[in-house]
C-alpha positions as CSV (number, residue, x, y, z in Angstrom):
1,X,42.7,21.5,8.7
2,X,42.3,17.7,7.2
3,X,39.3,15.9,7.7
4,X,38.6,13.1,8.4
5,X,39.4,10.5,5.3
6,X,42.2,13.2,3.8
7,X,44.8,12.6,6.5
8,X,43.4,13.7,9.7
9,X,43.8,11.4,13.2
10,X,41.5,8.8,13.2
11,X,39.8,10.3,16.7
12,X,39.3,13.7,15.0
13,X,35.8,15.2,14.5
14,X,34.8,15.8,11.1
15,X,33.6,19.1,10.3
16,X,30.3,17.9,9.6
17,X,29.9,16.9,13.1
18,X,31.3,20.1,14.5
19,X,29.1,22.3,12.7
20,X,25.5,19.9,13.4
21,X,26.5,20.7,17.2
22,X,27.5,24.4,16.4
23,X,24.0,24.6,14.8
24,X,22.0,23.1,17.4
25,X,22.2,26.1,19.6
26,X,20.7,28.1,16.5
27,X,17.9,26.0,15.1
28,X,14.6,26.1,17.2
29,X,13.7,22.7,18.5
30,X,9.7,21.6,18.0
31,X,9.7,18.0,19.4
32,X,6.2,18.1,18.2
33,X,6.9,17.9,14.5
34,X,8.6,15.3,15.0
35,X,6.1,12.8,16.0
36,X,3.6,14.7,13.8
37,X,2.2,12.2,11.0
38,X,3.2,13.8,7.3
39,X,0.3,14.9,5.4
40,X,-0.2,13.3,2.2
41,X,0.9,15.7,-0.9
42,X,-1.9,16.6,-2.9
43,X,0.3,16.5,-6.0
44,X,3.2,14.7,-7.6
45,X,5.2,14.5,-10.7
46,X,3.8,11.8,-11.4
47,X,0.7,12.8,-11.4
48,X,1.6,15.9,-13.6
49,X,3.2,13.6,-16.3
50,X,0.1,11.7,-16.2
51,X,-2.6,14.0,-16.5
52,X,-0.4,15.6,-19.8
53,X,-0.3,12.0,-21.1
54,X,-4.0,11.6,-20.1
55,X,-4.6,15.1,-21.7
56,X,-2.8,14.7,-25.2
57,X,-5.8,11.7,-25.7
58,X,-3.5,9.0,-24.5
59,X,-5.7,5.5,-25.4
60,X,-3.1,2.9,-23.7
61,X,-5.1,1.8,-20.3
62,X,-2.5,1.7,-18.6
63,X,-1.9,5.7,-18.6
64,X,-5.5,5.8,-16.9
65,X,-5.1,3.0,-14.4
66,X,-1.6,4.8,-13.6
67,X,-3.5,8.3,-13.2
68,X,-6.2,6.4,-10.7
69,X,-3.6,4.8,-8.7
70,X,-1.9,8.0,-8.1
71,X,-4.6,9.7,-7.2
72,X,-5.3,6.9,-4.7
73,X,-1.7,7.4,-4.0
74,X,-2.6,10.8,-2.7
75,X,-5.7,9.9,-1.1
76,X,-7.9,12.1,-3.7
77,X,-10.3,9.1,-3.5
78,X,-13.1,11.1,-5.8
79,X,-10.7,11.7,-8.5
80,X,-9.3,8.2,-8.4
81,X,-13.0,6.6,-8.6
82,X,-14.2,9.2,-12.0
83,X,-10.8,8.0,-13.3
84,X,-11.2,4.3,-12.6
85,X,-14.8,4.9,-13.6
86,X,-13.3,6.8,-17.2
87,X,-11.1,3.6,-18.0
88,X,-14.2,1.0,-17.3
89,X,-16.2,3.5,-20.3
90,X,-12.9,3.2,-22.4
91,X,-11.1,-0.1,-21.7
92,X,-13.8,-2.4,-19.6
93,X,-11.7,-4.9,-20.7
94,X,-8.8,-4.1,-18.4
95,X,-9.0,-5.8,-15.5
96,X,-6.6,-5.1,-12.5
97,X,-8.5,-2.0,-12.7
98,X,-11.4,-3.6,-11.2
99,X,-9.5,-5.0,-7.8
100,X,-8.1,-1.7,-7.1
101,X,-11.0,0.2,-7.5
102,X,-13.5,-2.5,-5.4
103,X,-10.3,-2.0,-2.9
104,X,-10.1,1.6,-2.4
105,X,-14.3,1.3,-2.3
106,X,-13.8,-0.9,0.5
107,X,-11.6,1.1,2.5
108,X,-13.9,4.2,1.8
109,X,-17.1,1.9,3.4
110,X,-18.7,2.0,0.1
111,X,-19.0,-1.6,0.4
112,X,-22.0,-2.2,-2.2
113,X,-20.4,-0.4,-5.0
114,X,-17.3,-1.9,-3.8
115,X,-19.1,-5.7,-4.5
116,X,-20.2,-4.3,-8.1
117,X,-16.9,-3.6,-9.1
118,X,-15.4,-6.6,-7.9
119,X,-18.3,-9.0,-9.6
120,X,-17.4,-6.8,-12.9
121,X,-14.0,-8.0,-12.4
122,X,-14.5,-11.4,-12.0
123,X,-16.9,-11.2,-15.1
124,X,-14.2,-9.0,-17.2
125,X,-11.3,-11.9,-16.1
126,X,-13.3,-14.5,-16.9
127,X,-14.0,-13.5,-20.5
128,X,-10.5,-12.7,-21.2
129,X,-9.5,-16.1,-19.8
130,X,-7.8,-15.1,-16.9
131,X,-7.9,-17.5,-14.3
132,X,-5.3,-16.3,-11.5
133,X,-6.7,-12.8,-11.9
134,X,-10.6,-14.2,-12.0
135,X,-9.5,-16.1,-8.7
136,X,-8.2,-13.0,-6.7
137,X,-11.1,-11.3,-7.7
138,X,-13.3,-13.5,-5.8
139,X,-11.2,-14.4,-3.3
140,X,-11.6,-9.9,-2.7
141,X,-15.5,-10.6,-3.4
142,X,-16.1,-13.3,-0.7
143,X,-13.9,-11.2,2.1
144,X,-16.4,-8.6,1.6
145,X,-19.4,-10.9,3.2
């Protein structure tokens, strides 16, 4: 029999269609799990690339910021802070480090340690003469109170 798009009447039902509704008397319906809010993975392939990069002594900053924000990503908020914490010992120099993590310390109530990263951050972009990054920093700082 043609489907639909190969010749069939335009009024036909594809097969797609036909077997959905032949299925429907099959498949158990659980109208809870449909409203039920999805559960953050606890890993990714991202994050498996990027702890091998991490792993194989990987220096480029932007490795470890990229391993922090995926473990953000994933809501593994400890891991995220030792890794933020890792590329301030190896790269204190990098500074949109320093938003994110003050950030994610906001959001985690940690609002002291939050500030100290923050004020690092404005200190960090100021040295490396970067003004619009310096100015977002604070802007973070003064929300804080």
């Amino acid at each position: 029999m043609p489907q639909r798009g190969q010749g069939a009447p335009a009024g036909a039902p594809s097969a797609p269609q036909e077997g959905h509704l032949a299925m429907t008397s099959i498949i158990p319906h659980r109208e809870h799990v449909l409203f039920a809010r999805p559960r953050m993975a606890q890993s990714s392939k991202r994050l498996e690339f990027l702890l091998k990069m991490t792993a194989a002594g990987q220096a480029d900053p932007f490795v470890w910021y990229g391993l922090a924000m995926e473990y953000r990503s994933l809501e593994r908020t400890d891991e995220a802070l030792a890794t933020f914490e890792s590329l301030r010992d190896r790269s204190p120099d990098y500074v949109p480090m320093y938003l994110m993590c003050g950030q994610m310390l906001q959001g985690m109530g940690r609002g002291a340690d939050a500030r100290a990263w923050l004020a690092d951050g404005v200190k960090a972009a100021r040295s490396k003469g970067d003004g619009h990054a310096a100015s977002e920093l604070e802007a973070a700082l003064s929300a804080l109170g």
